[in-house]
N, C-alpha and C positions, 0 to 999 in steps of 0.2 A: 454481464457487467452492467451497473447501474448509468446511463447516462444522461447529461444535463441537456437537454435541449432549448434554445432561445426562443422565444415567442416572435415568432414573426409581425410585422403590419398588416399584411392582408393575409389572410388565408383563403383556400381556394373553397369554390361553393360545397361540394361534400364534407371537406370538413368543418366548415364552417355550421352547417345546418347538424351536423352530428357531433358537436364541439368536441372533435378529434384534434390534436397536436399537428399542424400542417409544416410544412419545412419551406425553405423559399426556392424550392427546384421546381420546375414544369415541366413535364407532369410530375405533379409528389411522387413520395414513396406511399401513402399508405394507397391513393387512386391506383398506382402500378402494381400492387399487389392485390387490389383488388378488379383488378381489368377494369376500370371504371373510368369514363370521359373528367379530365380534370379542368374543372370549367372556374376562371377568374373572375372576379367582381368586377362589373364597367364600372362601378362609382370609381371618380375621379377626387384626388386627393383636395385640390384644388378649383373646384367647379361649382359655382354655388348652386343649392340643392335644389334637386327636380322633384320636387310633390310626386306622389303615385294617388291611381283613381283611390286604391284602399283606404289611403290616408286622407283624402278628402271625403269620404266615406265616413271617416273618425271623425271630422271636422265637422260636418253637417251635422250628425246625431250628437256632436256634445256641444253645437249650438243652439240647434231646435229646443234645447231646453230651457234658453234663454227666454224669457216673459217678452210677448210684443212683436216678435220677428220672425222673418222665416230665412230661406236662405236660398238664393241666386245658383241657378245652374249653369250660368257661363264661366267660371273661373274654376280649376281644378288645379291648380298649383298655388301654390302661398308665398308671397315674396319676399324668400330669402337671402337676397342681394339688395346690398346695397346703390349698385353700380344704375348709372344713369339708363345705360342700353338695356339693365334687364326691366326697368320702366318703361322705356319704349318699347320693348316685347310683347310687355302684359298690355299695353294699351292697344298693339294691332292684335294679340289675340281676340281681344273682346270683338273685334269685327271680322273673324275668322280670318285674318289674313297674314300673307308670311310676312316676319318684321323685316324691314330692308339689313339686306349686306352686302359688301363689296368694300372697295378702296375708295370708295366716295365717305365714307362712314370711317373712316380710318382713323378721325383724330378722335372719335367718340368710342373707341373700344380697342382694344389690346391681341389681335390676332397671334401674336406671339407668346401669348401667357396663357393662350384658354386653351385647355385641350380637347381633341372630340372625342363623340361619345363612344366613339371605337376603341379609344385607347385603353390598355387592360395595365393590371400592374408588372409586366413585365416592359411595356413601353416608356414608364414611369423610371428618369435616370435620375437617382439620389445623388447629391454630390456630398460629401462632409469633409470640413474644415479641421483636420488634422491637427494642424500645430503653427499656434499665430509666430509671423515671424521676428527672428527672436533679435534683429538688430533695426528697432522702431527709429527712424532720424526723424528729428524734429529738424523744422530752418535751420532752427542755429546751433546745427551739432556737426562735425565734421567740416567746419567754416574754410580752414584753409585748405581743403583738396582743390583738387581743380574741378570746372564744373565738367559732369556727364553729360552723354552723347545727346540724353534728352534734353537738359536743363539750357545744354545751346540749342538746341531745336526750336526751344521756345521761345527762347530771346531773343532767336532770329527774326521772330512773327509779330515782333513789339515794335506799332509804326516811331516815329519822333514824338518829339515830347509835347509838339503843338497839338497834331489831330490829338494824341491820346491825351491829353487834360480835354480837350474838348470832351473824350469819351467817358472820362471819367464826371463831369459836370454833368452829362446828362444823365449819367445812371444815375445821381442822386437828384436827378431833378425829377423824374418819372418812375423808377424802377424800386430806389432804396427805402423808400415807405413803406412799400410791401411786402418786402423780404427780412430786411434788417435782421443781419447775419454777420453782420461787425460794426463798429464804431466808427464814424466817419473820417473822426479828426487821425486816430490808427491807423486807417488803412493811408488815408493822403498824407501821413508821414512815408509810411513805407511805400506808397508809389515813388513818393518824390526823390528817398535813398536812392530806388532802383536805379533813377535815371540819372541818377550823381552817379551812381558806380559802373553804370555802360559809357554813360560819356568819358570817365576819368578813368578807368581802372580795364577796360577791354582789352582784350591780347590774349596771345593763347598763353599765358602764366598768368593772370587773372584767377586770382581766387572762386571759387563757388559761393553764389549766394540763398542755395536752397532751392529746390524744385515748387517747393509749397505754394509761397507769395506769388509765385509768378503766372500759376498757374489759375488762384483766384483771379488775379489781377485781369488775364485774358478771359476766362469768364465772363468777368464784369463788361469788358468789349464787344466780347460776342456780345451777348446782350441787347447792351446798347447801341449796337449798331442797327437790331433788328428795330430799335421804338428811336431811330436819330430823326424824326419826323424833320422839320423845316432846317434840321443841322447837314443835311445832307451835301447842299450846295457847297458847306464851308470844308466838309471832308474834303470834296472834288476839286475843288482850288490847294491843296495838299495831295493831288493826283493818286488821291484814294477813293474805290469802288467798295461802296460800303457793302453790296451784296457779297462780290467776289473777298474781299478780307474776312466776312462774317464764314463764310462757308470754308475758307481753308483756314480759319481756327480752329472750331469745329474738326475738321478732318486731322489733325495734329491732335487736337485736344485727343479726341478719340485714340489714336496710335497708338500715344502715350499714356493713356490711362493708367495701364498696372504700374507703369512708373511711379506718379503719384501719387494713387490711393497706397500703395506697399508704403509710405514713408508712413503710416498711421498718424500722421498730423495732425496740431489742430488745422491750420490749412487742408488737408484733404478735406473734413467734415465739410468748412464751408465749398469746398470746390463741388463735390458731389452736390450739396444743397442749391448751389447755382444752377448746376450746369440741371439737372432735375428738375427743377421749376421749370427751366429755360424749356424743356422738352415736352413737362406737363401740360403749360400753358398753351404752346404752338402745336398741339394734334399730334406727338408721338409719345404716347402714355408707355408704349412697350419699351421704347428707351427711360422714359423716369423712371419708371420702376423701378429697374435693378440697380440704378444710379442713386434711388432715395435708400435701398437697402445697403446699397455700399456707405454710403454717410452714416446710417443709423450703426450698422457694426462698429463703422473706426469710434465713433461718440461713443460706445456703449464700452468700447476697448478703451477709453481716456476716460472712460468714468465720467462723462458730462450728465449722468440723467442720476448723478447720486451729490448730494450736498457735498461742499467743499468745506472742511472744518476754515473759519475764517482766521484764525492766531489773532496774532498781532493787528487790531484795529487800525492803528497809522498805518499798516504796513499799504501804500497806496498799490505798488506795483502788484501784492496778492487782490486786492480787493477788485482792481482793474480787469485781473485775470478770471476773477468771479464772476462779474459780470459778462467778459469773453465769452466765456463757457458755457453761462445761463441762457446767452444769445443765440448760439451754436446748436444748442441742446432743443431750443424751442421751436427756432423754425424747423430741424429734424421732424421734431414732434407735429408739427404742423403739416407737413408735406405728405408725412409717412398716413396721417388721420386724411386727407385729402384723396389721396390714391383710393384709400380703403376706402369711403366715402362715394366717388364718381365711376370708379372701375372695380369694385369690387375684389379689388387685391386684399391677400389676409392680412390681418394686423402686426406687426410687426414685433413689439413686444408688450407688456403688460404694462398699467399702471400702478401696481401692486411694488413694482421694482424698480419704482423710481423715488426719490424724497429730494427730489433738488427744486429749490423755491422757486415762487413764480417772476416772473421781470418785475425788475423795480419802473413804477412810471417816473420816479425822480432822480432815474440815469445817475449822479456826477462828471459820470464821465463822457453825458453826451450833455453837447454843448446848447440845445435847442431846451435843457430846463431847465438853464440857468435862472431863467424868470422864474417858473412856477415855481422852483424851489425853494423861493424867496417867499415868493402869493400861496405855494399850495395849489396855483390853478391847475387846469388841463395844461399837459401839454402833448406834444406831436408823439409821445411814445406809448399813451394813454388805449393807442389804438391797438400796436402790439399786444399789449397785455390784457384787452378784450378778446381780441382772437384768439390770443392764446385759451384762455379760458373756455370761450366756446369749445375751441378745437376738442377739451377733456368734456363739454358734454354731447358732442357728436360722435366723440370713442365712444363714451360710455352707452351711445346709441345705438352704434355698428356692433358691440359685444352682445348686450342685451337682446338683441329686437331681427339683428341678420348675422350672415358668414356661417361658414364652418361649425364653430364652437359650439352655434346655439341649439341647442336641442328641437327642432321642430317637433317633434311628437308631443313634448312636456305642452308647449302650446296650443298645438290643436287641440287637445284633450282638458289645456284647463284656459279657455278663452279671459276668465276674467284676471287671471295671472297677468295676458297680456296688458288686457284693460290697464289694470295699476300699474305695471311700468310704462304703461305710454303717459297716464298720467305723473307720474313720479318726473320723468325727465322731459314733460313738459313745465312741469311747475319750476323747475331747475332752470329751464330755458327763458320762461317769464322774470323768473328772480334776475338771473343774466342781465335780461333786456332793461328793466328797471334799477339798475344798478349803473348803466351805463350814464359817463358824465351827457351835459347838456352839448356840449358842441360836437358832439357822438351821435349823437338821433337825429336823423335825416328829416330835415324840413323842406321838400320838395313847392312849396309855397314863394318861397325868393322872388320874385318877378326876374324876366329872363336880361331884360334890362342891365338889371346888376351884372349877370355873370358875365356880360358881353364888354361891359365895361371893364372889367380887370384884365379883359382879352386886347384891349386897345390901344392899352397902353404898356408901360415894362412896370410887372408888380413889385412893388417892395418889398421888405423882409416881413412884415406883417400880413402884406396884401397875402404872401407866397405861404405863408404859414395856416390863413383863412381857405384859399383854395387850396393846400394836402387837406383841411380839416373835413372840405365838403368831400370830396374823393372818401375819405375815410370812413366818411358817416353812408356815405351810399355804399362802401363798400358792405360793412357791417348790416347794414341793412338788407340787402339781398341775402346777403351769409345768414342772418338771422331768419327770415322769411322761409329758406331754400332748408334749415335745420329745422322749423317747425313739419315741412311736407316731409323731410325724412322721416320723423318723428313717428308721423300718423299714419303712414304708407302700408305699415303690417293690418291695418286694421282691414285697409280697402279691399286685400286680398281674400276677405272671405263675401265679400260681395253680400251684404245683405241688405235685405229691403224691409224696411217696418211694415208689419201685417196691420195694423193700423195707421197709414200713412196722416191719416187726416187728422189724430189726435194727434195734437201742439202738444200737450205733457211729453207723450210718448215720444216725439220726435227730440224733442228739446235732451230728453234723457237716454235714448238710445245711441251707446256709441259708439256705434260703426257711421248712422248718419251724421253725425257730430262731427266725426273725423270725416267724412268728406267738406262737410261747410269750412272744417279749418285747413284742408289743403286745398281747397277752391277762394279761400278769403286769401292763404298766404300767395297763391297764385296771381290772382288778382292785386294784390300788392305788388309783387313785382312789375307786371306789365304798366301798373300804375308810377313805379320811379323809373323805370325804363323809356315814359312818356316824357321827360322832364329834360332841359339841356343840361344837364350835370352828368348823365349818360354819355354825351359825348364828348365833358370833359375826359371822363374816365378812358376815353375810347383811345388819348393820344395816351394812354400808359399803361404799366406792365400789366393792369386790372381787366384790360379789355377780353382777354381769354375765356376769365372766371366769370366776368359778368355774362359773355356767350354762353356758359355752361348752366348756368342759372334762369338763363334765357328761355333756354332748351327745356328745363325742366319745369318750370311755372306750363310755359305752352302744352307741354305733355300730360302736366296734370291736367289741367284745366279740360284737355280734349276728354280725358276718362273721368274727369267731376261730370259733365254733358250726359256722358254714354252710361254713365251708373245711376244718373238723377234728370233724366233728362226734365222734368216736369217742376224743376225746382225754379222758384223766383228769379232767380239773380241768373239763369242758365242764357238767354240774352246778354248779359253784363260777361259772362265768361265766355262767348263768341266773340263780344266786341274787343275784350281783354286780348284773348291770340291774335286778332288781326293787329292789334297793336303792337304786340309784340311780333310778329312778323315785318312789320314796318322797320321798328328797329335792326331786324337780325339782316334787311334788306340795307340799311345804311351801314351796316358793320361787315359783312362779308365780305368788303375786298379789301379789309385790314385785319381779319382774324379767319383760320381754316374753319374753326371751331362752328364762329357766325354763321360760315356761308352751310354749315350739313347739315347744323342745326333748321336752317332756313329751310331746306330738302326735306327732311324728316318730319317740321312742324305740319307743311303744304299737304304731306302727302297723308298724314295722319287727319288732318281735319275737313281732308275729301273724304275720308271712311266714316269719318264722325255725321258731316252733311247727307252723305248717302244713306246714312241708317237713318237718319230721320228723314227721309224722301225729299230734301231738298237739292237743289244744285249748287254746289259749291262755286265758285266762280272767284277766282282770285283778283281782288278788288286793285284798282290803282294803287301803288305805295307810294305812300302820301311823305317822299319824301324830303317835302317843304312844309312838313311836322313844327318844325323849329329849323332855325336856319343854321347849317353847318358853320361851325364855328374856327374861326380860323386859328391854324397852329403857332405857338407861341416861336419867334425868333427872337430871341433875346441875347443882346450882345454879351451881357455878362451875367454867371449862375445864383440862380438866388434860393440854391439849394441849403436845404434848414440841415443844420448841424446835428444830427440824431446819432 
């Protein structure tokens, strides 16, 4: 009798080499019929890809045919990852040495997501998601029950209504710029319900008011407690420990997780997008993770990443909810391209399967455009919807160019394919840059004067609006800078050196050289706004993380721009460059994990860089009377922009 067989994912080495039908038992059947050793593939589902000598092999011979070049024998693997740490990898191999690891390095890489190279596919546990569940509660559905075991659990861990406005002022005063994952004036209505209905309505016959809101809401506290910089004192006179309160949110939040991602919410979306970032940011990437995939599912399960048909144009309350959703949708998209981006995590879903428009920068419903909407100027949301945009050509970078998907053979074999897409989404990334409004591009020139002054005194709502706009424009700036070195990074991998170094045509048009002067210039631009006191505006806010990670990677380039060119002009200027940025990552370390290993890794890689060129490294004084620490804003009352 005739039978169907399924095709399995992996099949094992004999069959696979003699494209035999394998089944998903160990040992197969047809190995056990044929007494034969049945041996599983160690490629790892999840592992970004390990070059073989062969294929380097392939790589040299269908470069050498390139006019001008020849081709470097220290690299033998191609850099298929995205992820920060497999950068620092390739930069200790070039000085034979092993890349550091351990728990020192723990906020730069994901221990719990990589698998080793021992793992076979029978180590490999699938899980699939059977059947979404089929009684989705939004808040406001099931109003009059009472609440569940969780929903008091949480409302337990909610201080009075004094500390928590404070914590709520501060999240939007340092944190909500960077995330904006709701509307301010929405969410400070429904904080302010919550606390009318604990004060007036508690008891155990007390209605439920939704696990959702509440659980964003403690989010937002965690948080905020972690950047309460000079608010701390005023918690403590409310005989609150902002460490001790932050850490058993957290541990509740956690508990209770399948409680509230199951309600498929829009709240869940934002609670996973918080609490994700929260983990990103602060050195535990293996908790974002699957905390960014849980958001991305429920969003994907609400239909946020597909156009909402709009009806009725008056209709305020749909159009409100458009914008909800587009907000929701983006920072998702944002966080999920970020992971992929610094750790090498797979992509999440396609671009292909989305058609939901881009943020509007003239809000209505956020209260900080009510002028531009008027002028048409920039305003405070102008910045969102740059990043956002970056974010889709940084995808389009991570699909193209690494990960998984990409075919590495199609590559090595047809070099100038790469050529053109690095060009392609570079010129995409220049259009980006130049596209961006005027108070967007980071003018690092200010005399330090100014900034110290808006530090002196309490800023006004303009003043408060001009300092988010510097924060913003240095944000983007770094982000812009740190997408051009992703960009170019595939090229470095084939290490090539012009056989005529001393012809200027040649060098000018060869481009592998190319692509190192433009991840040695982006490098150097960072180190360059890193040198400025607007870095350590950034430093008392939720940006301080990403600007470490960006830190990390300008230094790390810059060590392998040295070690691949060592004879290049400007290779002096990219010495002075890392020590600069070690200065930095030296004033930032005992307010971010990120800083201080980055600081570790930069040190130990640019003694390997110094020793190859026979010099001795020697770690110079940190000058860190660079620019004078600037002191933390205490401000009696919030002058947080309505976004």
């Amino acid at each position: 009798m005739k039978t169907n067989r399924r095709k399995v994912s992996r099949a094992c080495e004999r069959c696979r080499k003699q494209k035999l039908k394998c089944d998903i038992e160990r040992p197969c059947t047809l190995c056990s019929r044929a007494n034969a050793e049945c041996i599983v593939s160690e490629s790892s589902r999840w592992r970004p890809y390990q070059g073989t000598r062969e294929q380097c092999a392939i790589t040299k011979s269908s470069v050498r045919n390139q006019p001008g070049v020849t081709v470097g024998s220290a690299v033998e693997t191609g850099w298929n990852s995205s992820s920060t740490v497999k950068l620092v990898e390739e930069a200790f191999q070039q000085h034979d040495a092993v890349s550091p690891e351990g728990v020192e390095f723990s906020a730069l890489r994901s221990e719990t997501w990589t698998q080793s190279k021992t793992n076979d596919a029978n180590n490999i546990i699938r899980r699939h998601v059977t059947e979404w569940p089929k009684d989705i509660q939004l808040q406001q559905g099931n109003i009059k029950s009472k609440p569940s075991a969780a929903e008091t659990e949480l409302i337990s861990l909610l201080p009075e209504l004094g500390p928590a406005t404070l914590l709520v002022d501060n999240y939007f005063d340092r944190i909500h710029w960077f995330i904006l994952v709701f509307h301010q004036d929405d969410f400070r209505k429904k904080f302010q319900d919550l606390y009318h209905y604990i004060h007036f309505s508690s008891g155990p016959n007390a209605p439920s008011r939704g696990i959702g809101f509440i659980a964003v809401l403690l989010a937002v506290f965690a948080t905020s407690l972690h950047h309460i910089g000079a608010q701390e004192s005023k918690l403590k006179s409310h005989n609150i420990d902002p460490q001790e309160m932050k850490d058993r949110i957290l541990a509740v939040l956690k508990l209770r997780f399948l409680d509230i991602v199951s309600r498929g919410s829009h709240e869940a979306v934002q609670f996973c997008v918080l609490l994700a970032s929260y983990y990103l940011y602060h050195g535990e990437p293996g908790m974002a993770w699957p905390l960014s995939g849980s958001g991305l599912r429920i969003a994907q399960a609400l239909n946020l990443h597909r156009k909402m048909t709009t009806g009725d144009l008056s209709d305020q309350a749909l159009n409100q909810q458009i914008q909800d959703r587009k907000r929701a949708w983006w920072a998702v998209y944002e966080i999920d391209t970020f992971c992929s981006m610094l750790y090498g995590f797979p992509l999440g879903f396609s671009d292909s399967d989305c058609n939901v428009k881009a943020l509007d920068p003239y809000d209505e419903y956020s209260g900080s455009t009510k002028e531009s909407r008027q002028t048409r100027g920039p305003s405070l949301l102008f910045y969102k919807c740059s990043m956002s945009r970056l974010s889709a050509i940084v995808k389009s970078a991570l699909v193209g160019l690494y990960g998984t998907r990409h075919d590495d053979g199609k590559r090595t074999n047809n070099p100038k394919g790469l050529f053109d897409k690095v060009a392609a989404l570079n010129g995409r990334l220049q259009e980006w840059h130049r596209s961006l409004a005027p108070k967007l591009r980071f003018d690092g020139h200010d005399p330090l004067s100014e900034v110290q002054v808006a530090h002196d005194r309490e800023r006004t709502g303009r003043e408060f609006e001009d300092y988010l706009f510097r924060l913003q424009a240095l944000s983007l700036k770094l982000a812009y800078e740190n997408a051009k070195i992703l960009i170019h990074r595939p090229l470095l991998s084939f290490k090539m050196a012009s056989s005529t170094s001393t012809d200027t045509t040649t060098s000018k048009t060869d481009p592998f050289r190319l692509a190192i002067q433009e991840c040695r210039e982006a490098a150097l631009q960072i180190s360059k706004v890193a040198s400025t006191p607007y870095l350590l505006e950034a430093s008392e806010t939720y940006a301080i993380a990403v600007v470490s990670l960006h830190l990390l990677t300008a230094g790390v380039t810059l060590c392998i721009s040295i070690t691949l060119d060592p004879l290049a002009s400007n290779s002096v200027e990219a010495t002075s460059g890392i020590r600069q940025l070690m200065q930095v990552q030296t004033l930032l370390k005992d307010k971010s994990i990120v800083a201080a290993q980055s600081l570790d890794i930069t040190t130990r890689l640019m003694g390997l860089v110094a020793s190859k060129q026979g010099n001795n490294w020697e770690e110079t004084e940190l000058l860190t009377s660079a620019y004078p620490e600037l002191p933390q804003r205490d401000r009696t009352e919030s002058h947080s922009m309505d976004l």
